[in-house]
Jmol script that loads the backbone (N, CA, C; Angstrom):
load data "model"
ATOM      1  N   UNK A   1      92.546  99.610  77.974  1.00  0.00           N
ATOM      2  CA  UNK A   1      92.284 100.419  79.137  1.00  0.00           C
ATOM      3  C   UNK A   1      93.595 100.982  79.672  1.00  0.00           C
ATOM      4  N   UNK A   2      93.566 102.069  79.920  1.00  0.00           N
ATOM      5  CA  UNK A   2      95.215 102.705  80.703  1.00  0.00           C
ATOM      6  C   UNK A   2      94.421 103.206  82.207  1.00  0.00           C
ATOM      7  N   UNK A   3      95.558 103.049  82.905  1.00  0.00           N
ATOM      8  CA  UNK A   3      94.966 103.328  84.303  1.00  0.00           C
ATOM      9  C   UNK A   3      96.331 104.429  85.284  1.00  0.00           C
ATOM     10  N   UNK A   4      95.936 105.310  85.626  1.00  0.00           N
ATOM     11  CA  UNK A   4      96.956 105.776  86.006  1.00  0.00           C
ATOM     12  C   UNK A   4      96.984 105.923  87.933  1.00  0.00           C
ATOM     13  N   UNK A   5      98.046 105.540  88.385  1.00  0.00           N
ATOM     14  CA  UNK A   5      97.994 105.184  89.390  1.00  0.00           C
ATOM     15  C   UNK A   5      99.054 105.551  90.419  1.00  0.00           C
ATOM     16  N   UNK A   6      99.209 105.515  91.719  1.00  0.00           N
ATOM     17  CA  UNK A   6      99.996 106.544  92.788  1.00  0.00           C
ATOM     18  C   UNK A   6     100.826 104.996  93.320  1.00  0.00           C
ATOM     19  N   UNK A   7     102.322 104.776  93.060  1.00  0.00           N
ATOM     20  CA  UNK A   7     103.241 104.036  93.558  1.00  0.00           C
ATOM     21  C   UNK A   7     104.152 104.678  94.847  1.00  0.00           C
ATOM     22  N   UNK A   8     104.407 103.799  95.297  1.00  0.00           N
ATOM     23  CA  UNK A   8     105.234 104.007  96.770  1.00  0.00           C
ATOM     24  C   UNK A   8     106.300 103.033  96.969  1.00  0.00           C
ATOM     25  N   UNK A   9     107.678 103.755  97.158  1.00  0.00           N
ATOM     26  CA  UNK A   9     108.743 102.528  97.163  1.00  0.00           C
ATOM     27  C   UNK A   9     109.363 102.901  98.409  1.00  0.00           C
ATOM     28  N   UNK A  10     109.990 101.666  98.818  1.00  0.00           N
ATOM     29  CA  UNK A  10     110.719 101.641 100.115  1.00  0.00           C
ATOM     30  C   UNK A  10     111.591 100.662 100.034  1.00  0.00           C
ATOM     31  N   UNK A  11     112.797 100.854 100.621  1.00  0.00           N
ATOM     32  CA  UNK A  11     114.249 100.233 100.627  1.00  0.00           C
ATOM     33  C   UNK A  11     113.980  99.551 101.901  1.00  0.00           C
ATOM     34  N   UNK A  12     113.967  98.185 101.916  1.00  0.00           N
ATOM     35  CA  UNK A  12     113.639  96.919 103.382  1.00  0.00           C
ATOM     36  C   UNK A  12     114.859  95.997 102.549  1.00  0.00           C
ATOM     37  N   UNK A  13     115.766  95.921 103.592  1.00  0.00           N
ATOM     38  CA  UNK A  13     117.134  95.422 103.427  1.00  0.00           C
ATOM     39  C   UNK A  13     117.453  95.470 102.033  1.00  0.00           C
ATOM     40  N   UNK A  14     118.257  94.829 101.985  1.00  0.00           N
ATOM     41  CA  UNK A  14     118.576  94.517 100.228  1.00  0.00           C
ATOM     42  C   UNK A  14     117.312  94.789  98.751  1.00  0.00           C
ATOM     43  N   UNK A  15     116.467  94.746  99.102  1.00  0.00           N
ATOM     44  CA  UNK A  15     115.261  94.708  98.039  1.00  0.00           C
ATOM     45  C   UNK A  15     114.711  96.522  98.355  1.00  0.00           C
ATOM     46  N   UNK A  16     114.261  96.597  96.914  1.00  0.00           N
ATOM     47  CA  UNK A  16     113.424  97.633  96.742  1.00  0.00           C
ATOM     48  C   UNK A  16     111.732  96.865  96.980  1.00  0.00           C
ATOM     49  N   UNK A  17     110.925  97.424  97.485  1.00  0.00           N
ATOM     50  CA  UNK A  17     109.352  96.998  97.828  1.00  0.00           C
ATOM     51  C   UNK A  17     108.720  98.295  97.003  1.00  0.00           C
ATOM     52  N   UNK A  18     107.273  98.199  96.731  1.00  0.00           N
ATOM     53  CA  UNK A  18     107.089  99.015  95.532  1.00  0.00           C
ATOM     54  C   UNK A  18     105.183  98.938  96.336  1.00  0.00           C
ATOM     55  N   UNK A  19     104.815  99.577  96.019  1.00  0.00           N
ATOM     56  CA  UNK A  19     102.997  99.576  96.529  1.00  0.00           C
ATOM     57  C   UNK A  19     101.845 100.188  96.022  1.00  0.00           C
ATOM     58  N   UNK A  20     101.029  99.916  95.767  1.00  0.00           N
ATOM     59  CA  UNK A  20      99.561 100.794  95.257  1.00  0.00           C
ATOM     60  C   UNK A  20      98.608 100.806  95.955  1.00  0.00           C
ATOM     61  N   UNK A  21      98.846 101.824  97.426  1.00  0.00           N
ATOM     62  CA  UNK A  21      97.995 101.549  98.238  1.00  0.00           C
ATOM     63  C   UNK A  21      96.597 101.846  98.000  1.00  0.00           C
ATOM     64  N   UNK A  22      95.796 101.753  96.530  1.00  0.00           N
ATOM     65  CA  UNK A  22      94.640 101.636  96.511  1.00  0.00           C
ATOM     66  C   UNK A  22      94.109 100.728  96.367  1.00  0.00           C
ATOM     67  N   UNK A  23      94.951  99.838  95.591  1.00  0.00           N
ATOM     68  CA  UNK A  23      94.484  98.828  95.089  1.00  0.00           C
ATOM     69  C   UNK A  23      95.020  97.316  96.184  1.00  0.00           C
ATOM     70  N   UNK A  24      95.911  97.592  96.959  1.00  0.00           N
ATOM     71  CA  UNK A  24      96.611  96.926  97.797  1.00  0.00           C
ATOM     72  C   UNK A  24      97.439  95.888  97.139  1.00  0.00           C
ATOM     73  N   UNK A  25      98.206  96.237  96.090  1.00  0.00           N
ATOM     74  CA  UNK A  25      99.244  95.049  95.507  1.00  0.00           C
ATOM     75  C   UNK A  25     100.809  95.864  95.574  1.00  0.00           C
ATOM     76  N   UNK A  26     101.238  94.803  95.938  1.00  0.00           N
ATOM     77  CA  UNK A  26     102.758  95.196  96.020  1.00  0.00           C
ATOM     78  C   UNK A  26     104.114  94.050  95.472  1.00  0.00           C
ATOM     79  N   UNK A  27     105.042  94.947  95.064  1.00  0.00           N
ATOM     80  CA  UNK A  27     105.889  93.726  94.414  1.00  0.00           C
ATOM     81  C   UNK A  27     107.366  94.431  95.329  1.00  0.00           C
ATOM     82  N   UNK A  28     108.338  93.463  94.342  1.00  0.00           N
ATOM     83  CA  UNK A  28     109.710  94.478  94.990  1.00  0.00           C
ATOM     84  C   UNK A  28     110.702  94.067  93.680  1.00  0.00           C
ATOM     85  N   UNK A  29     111.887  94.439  93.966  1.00  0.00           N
ATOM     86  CA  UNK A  29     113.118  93.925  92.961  1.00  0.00           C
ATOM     87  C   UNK A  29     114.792  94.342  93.642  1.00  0.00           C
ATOM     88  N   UNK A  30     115.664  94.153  93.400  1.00  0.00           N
ATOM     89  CA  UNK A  30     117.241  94.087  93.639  1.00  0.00           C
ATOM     90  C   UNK A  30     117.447  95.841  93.515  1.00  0.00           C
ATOM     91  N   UNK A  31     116.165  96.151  92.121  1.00  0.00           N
ATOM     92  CA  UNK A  31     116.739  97.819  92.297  1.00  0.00           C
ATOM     93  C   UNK A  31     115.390  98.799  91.979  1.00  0.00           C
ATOM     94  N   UNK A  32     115.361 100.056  92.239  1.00  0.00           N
ATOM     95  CA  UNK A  32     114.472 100.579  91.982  1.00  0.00           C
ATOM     96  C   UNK A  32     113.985 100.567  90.462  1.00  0.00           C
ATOM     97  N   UNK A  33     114.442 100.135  89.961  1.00  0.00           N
ATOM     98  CA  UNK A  33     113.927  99.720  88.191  1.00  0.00           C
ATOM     99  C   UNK A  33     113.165  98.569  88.387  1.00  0.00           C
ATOM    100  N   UNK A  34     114.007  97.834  88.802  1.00  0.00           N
ATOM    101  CA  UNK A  34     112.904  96.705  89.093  1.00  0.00           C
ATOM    102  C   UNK A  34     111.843  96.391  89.544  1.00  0.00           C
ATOM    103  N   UNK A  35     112.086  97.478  90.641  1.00  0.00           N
ATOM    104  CA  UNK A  35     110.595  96.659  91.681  1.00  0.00           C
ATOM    105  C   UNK A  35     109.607  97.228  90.849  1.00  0.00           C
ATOM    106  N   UNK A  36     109.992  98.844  90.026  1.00  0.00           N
ATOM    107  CA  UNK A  36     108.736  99.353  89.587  1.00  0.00           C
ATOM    108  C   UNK A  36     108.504  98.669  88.379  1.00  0.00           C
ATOM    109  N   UNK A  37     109.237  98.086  87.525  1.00  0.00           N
ATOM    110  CA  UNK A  37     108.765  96.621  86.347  1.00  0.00           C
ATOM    111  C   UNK A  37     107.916  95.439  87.296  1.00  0.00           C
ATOM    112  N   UNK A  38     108.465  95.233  88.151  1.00  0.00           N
ATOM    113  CA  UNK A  38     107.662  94.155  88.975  1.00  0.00           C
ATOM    114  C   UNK A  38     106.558  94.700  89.495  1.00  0.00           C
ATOM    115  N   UNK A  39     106.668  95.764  90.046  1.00  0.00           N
ATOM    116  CA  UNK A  39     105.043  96.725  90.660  1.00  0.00           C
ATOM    117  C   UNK A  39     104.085  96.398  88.970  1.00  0.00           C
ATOM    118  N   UNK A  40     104.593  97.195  87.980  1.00  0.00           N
ATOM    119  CA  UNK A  40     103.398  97.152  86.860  1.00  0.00           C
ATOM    120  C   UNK A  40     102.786  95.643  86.367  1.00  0.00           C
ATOM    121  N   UNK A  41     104.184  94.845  86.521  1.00  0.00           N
ATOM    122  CA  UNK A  41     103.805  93.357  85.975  1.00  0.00           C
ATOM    123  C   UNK A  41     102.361  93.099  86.667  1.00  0.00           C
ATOM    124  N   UNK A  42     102.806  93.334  88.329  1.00  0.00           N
ATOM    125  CA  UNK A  42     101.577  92.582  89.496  1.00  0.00           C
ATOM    126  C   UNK A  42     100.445  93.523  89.116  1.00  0.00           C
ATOM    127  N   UNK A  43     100.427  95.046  88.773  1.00  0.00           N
ATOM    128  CA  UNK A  43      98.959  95.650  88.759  1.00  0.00           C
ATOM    129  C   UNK A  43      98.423  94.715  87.606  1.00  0.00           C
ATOM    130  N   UNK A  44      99.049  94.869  86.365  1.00  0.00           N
ATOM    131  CA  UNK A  44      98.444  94.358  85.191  1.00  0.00           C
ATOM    132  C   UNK A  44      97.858  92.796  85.716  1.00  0.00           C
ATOM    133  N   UNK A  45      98.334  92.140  86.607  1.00  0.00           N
ATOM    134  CA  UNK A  45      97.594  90.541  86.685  1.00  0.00           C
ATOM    135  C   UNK A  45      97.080  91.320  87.670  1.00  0.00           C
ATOM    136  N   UNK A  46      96.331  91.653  88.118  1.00  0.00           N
ATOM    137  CA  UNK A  46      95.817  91.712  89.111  1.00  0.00           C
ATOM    138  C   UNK A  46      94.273  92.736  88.607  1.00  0.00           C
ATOM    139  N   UNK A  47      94.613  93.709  87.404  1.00  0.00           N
ATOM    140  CA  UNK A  47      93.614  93.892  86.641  1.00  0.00           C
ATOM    141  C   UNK A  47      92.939  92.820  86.212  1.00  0.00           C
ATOM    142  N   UNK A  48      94.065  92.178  85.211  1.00  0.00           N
ATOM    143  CA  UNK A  48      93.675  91.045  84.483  1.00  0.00           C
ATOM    144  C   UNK A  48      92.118  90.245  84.946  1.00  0.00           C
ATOM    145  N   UNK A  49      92.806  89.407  86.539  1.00  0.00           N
ATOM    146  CA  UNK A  49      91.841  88.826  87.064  1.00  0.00           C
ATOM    147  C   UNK A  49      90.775  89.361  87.328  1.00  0.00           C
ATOM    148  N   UNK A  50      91.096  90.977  87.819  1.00  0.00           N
ATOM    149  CA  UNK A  50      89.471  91.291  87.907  1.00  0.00           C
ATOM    150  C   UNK A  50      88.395  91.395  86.679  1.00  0.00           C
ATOM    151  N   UNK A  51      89.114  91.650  86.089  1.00  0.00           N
ATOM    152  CA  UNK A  51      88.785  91.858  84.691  1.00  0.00           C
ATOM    153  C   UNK A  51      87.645  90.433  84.359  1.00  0.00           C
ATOM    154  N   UNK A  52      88.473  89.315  84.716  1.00  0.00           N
ATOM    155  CA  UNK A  52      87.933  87.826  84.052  1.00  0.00           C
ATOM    156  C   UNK A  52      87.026  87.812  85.241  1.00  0.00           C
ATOM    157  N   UNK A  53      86.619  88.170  86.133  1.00  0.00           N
ATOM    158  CA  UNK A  53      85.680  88.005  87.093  1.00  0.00           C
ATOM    159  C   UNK A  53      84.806  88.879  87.008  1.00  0.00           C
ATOM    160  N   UNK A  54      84.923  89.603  86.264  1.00  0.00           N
ATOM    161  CA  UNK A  54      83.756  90.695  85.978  1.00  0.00           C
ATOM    162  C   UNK A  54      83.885  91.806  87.151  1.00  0.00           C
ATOM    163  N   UNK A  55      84.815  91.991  87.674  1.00  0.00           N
ATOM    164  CA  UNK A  55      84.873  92.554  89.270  1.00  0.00           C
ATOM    165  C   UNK A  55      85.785  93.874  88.655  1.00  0.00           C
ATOM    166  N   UNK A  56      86.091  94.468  87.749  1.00  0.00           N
ATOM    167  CA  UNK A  56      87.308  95.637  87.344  1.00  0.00           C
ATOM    168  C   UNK A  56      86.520  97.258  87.738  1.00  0.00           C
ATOM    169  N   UNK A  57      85.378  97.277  86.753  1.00  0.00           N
ATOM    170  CA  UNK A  57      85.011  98.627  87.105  1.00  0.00           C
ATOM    171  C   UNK A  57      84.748  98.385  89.003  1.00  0.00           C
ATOM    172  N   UNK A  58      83.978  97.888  89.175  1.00  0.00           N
ATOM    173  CA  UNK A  58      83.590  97.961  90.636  1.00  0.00           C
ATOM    174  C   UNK A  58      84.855  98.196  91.609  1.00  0.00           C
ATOM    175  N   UNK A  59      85.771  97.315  91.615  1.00  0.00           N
ATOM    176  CA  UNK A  59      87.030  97.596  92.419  1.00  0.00           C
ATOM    177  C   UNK A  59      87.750  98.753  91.964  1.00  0.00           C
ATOM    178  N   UNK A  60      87.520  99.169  90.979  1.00  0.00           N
ATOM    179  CA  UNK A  60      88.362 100.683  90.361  1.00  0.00           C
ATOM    180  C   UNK A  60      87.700 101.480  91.177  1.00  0.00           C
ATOM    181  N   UNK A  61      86.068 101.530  91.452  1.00  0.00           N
ATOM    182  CA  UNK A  61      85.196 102.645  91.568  1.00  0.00           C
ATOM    183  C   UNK A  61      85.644 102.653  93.385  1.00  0.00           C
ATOM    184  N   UNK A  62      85.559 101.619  93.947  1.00  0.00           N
ATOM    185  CA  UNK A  62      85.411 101.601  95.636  1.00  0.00           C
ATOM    186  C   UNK A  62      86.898 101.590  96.225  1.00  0.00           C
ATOM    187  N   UNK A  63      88.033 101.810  95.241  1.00  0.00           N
ATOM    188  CA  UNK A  63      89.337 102.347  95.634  1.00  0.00           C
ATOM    189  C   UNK A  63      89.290 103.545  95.451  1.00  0.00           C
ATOM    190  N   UNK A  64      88.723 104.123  94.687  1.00  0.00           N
ATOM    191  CA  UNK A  64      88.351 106.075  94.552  1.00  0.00           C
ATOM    192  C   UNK A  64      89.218 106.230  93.339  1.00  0.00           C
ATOM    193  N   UNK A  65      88.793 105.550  92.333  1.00  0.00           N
ATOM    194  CA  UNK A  65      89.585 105.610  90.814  1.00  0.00           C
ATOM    195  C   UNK A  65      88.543 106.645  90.246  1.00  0.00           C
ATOM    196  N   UNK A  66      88.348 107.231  89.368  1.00  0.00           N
ATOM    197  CA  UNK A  66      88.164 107.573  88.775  1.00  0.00           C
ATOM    198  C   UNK A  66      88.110 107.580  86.619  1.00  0.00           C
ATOM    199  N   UNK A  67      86.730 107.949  85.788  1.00  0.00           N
ATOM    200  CA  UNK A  67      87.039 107.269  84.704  1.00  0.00           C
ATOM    201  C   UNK A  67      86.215 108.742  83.982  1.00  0.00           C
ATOM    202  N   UNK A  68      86.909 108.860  82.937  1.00  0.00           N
ATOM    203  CA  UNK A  68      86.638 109.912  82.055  1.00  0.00           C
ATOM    204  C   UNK A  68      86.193 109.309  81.008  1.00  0.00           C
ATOM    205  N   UNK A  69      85.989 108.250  80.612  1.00  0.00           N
ATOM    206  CA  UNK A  69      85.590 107.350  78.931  1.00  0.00           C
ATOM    207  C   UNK A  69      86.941 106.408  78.273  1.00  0.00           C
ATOM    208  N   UNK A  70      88.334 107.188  78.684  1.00  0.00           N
ATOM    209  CA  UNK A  70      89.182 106.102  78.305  1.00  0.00           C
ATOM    210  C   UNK A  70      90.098 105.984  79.118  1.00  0.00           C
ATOM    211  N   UNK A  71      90.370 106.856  80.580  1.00  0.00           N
ATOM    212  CA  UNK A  71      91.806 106.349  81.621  1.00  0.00           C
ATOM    213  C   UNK A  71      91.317 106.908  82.944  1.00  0.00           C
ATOM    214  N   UNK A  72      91.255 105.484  83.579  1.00  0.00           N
ATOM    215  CA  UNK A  72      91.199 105.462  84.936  1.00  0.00           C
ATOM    216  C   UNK A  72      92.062 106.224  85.650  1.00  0.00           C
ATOM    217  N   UNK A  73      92.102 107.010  86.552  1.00  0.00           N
ATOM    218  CA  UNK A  73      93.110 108.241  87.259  1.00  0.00           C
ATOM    219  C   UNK A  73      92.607 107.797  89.129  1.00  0.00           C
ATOM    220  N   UNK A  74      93.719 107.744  89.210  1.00  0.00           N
ATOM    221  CA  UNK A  74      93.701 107.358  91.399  1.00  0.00           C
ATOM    222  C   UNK A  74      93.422 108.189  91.512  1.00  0.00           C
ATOM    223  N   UNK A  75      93.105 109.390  92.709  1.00  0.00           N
ATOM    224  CA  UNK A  75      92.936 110.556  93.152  1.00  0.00           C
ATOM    225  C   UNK A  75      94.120 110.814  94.058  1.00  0.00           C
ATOM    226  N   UNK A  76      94.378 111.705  93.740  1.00  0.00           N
ATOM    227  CA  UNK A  76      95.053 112.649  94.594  1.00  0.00           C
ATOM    228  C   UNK A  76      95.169 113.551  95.546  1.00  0.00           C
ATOM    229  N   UNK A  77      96.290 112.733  96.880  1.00  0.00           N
ATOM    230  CA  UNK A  77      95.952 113.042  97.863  1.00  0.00           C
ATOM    231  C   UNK A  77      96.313 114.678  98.025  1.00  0.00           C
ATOM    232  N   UNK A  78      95.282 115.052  99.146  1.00  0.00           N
ATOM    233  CA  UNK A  78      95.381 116.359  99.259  1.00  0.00           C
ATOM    234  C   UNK A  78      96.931 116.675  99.848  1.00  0.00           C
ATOM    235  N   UNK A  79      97.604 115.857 100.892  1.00  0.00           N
ATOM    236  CA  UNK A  79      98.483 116.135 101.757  1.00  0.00           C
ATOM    237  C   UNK A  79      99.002 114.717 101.773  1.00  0.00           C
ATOM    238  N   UNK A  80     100.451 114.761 102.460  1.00  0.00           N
ATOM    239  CA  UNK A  80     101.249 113.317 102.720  1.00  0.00           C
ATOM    240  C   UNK A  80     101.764 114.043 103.713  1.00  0.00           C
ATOM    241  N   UNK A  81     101.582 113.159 104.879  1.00  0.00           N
ATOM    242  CA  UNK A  81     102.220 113.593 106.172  1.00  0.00           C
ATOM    243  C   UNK A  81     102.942 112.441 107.030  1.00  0.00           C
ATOM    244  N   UNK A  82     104.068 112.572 107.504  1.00  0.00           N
ATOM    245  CA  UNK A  82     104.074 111.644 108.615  1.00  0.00           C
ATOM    246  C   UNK A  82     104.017 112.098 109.867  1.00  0.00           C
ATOM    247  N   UNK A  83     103.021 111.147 110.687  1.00  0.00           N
ATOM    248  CA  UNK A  83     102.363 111.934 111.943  1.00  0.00           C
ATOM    249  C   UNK A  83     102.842 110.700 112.790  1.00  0.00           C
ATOM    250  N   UNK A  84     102.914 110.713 114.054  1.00  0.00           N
ATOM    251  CA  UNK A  84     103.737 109.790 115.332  1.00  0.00           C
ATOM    252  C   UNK A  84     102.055 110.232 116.165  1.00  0.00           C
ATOM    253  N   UNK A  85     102.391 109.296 117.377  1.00  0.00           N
ATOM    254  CA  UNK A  85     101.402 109.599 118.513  1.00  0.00           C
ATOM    255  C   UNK A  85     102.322 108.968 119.926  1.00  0.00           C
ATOM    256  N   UNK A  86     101.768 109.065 120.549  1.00  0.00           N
ATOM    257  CA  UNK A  86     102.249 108.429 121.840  1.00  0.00           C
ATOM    258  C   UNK A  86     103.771 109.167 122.840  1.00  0.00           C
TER     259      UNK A  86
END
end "model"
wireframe off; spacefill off
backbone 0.3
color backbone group
């Protein structure tokens, strides 16, 4: 199965932090190489398990994945904004 998916990194002190806000798993590392080796390590277990629970398509489908017959695709956001209030 290949799954293609939307990462997000951010510099929080010393560590790179890394995210898949669809799926809600996040890792980090010392450098931006890393965290994103550590981001794929955590998606892949984190497939994994759903996988062994029988839970993979379903959690692919109700994060807004998408499946053509052989690669899952995140959707893509229309816009990225940062918006304030107050």
């Amino acid at each position: 199965m290949k799954l293609v998916f939307r990462a997000e990194f951010f510099r929080e002190g010393e560590f790179y932090v890394g995210i898949v806000p669809e799926l809600d798993v996040s890792s980090f590392g010392k450098s931006l190489e890393e965290a994103r080796a550590s981001l794929k390590e955590a998606v892949e277990a984190f497939l994994e398990e759903c996988e062994a629970m029988g839970t993979l398509e379903e959690v692919l489908q109700e994060a807004g994945f998408t499946h053509d017959g052989h690669i899952w695709s995140a959707r893509s956001p229309l816009a990225t904004e940062i918006l304030s209030v107050g």
